[in-house]
KEVEX-306044 format. One record per atom (N, C-alpha, C): residue number from 1; residue in one letter; atom name; x, y, z. Coordinates in steps of 0.05 Angstrom, whole numbers, m for minus. Layout:
<recs>
REC  pafi  romi  drenmar       x       y       z
REC   NUM     a       CA       X       Y       Z
...
</recs>
This chain:
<recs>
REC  pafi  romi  drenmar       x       y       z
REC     1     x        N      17     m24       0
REC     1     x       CA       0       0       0
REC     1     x        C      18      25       0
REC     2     x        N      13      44      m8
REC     2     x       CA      29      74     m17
REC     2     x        C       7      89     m13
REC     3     x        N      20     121      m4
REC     3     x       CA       1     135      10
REC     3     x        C       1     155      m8
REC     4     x        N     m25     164     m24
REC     4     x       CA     m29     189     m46
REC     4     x        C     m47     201     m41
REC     5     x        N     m31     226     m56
REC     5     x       CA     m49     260     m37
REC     5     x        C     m53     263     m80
REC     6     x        N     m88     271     m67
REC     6     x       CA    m106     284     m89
REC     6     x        C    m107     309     m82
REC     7     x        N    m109     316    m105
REC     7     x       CA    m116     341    m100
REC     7     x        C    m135     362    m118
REC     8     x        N    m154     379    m102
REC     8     x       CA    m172     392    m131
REC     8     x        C    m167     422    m136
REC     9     x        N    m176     440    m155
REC     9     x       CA    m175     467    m161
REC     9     x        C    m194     474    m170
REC    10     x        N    m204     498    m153
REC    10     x       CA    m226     511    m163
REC    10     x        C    m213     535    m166
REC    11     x        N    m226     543    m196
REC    11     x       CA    m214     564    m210
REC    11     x        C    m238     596    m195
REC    12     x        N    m226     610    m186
REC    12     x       CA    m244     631    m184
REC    12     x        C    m237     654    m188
REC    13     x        N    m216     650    m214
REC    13     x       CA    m209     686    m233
REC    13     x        C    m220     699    m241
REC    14     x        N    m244     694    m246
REC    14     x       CA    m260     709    m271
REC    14     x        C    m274     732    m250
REC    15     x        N    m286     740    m271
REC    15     x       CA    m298     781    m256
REC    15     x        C    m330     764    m249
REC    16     x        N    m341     744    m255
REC    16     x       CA    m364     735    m248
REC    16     x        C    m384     748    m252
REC    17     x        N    m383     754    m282
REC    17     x       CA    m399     765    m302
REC    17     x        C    m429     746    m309
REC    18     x        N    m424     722    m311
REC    18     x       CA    m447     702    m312
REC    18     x        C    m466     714    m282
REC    19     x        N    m452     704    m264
REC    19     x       CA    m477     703    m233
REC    19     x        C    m476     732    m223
REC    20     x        N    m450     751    m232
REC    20     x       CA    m474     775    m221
REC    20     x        C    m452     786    m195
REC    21     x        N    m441     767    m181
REC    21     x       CA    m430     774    m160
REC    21     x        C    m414     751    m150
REC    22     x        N    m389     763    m138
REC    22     x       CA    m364     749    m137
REC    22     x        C    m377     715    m112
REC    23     x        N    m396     728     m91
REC    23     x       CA    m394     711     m72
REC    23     x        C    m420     709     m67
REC    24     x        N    m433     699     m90
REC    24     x       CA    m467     692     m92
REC    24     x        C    m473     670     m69
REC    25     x        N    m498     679     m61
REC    25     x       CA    m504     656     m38
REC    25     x        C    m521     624     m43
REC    26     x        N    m521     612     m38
REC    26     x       CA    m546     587     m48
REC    26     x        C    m554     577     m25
REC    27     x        N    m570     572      m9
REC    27     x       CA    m577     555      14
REC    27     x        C    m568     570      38
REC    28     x        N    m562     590      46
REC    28     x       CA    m548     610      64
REC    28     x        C    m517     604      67
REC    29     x        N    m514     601      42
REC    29     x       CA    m480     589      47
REC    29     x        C    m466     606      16
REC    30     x        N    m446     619      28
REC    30     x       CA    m427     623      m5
REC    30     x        C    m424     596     m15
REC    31     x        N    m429     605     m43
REC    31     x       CA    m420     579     m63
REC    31     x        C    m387     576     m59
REC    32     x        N    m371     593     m53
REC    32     x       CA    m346     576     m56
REC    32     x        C    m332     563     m36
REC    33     x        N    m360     572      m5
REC    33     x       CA    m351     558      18
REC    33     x        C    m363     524      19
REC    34     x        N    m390     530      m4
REC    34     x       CA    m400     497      m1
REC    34     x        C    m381     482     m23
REC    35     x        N    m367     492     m46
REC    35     x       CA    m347     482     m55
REC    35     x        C    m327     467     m37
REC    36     x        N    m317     487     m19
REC    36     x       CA    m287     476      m3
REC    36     x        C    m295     455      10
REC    37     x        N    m322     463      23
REC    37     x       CA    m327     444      47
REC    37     x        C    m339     415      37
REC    38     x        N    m348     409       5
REC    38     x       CA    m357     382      m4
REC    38     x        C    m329     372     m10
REC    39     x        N    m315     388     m31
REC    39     x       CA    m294     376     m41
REC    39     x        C    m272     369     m18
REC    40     x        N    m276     377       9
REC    40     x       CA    m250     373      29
REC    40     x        C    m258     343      32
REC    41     x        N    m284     333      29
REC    41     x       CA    m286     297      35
REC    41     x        C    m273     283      18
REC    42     x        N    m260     287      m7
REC    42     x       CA    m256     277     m23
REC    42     x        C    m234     279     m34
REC    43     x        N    m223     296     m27
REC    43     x       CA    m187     304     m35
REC    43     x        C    m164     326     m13
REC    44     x        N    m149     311      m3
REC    44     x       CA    m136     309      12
REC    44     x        C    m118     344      17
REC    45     x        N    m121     359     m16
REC    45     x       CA    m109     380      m8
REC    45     x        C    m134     401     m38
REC    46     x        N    m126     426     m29
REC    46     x       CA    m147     434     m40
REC    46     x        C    m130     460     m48
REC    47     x        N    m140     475     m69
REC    47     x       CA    m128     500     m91
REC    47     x        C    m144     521     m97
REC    48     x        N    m145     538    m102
REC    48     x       CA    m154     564    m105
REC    48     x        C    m145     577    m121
REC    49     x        N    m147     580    m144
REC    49     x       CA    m127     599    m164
REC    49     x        C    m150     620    m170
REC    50     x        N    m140     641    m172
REC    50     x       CA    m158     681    m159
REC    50     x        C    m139     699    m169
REC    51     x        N    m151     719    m178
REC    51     x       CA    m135     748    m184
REC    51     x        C    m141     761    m148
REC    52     x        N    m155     743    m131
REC    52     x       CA    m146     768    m110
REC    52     x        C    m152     748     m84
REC    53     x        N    m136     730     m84
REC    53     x       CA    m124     721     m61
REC    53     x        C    m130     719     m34
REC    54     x        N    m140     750     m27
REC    54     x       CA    m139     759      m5
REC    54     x        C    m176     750       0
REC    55     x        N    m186     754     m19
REC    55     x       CA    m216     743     m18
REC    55     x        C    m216     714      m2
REC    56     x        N    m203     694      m9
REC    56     x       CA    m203     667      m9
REC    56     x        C    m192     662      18
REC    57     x        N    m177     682      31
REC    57     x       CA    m156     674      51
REC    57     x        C    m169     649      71
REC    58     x        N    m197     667      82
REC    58     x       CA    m208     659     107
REC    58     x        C    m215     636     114
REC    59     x        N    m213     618      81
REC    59     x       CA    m225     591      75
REC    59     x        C    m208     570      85
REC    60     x        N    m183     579      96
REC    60     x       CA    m164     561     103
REC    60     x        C    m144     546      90
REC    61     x        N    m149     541      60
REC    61     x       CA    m132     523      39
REC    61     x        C    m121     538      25
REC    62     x        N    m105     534      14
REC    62     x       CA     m93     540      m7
REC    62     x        C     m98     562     m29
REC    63     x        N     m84     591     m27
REC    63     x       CA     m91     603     m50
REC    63     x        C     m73     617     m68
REC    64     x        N     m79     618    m100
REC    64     x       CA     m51     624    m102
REC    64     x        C     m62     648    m130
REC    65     x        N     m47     658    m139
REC    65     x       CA     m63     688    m159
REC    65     x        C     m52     663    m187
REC    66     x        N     m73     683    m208
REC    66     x       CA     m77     672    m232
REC    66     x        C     m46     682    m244
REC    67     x        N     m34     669    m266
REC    67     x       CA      m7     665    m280
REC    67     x        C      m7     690    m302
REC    68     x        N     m44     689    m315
REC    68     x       CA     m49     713    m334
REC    68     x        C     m65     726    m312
REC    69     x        N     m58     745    m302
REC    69     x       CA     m80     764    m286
REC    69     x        C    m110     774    m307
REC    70     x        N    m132     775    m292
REC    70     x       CA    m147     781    m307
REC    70     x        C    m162     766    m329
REC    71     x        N    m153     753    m337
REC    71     x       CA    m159     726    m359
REC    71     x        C    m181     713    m354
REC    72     x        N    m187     696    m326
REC    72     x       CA    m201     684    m318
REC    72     x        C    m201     653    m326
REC    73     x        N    m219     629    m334
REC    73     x       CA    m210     606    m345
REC    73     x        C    m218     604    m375
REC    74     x        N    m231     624    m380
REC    74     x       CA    m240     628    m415
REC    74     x        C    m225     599    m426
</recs>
């Protein structure tokens, strides 16, 4: 047996032009907090790629700024 770390990324660069607003609610919960908190059952380390970092901090995992600033995942 060998011990392997998964891992997921949720992309959240974009200006969030579709929904309207960066930290839309669903069920009384931010969508990107019910993101962290399903995907933490399931993968061992978790990613954040953001033009602003500082948004994501409070979530605890991992965040790191986009490579093309501004771009988003087009």
């Amino acid at each position: 047996m060998y011990d392997m770390t998964n891992s997921a990324v949720i992309l959240a660069g974009g200006s969030s032009s579709r929904m309207g607003l960066a930290f839309a609610i669903l069920q009384e919960k931010r969508i990107i907090e019910a993101q962290v908190e399903e995907l933490s059952k399931y993968f061992s380390e978790l990613l954040i790629v953001t033009n602003e970092p500082t948004l994501y901090s409070y979530l605890g995992v991992k965040v790191v700024t986009d490579i093309i600033p501004k771009k988003g995942s087009s």
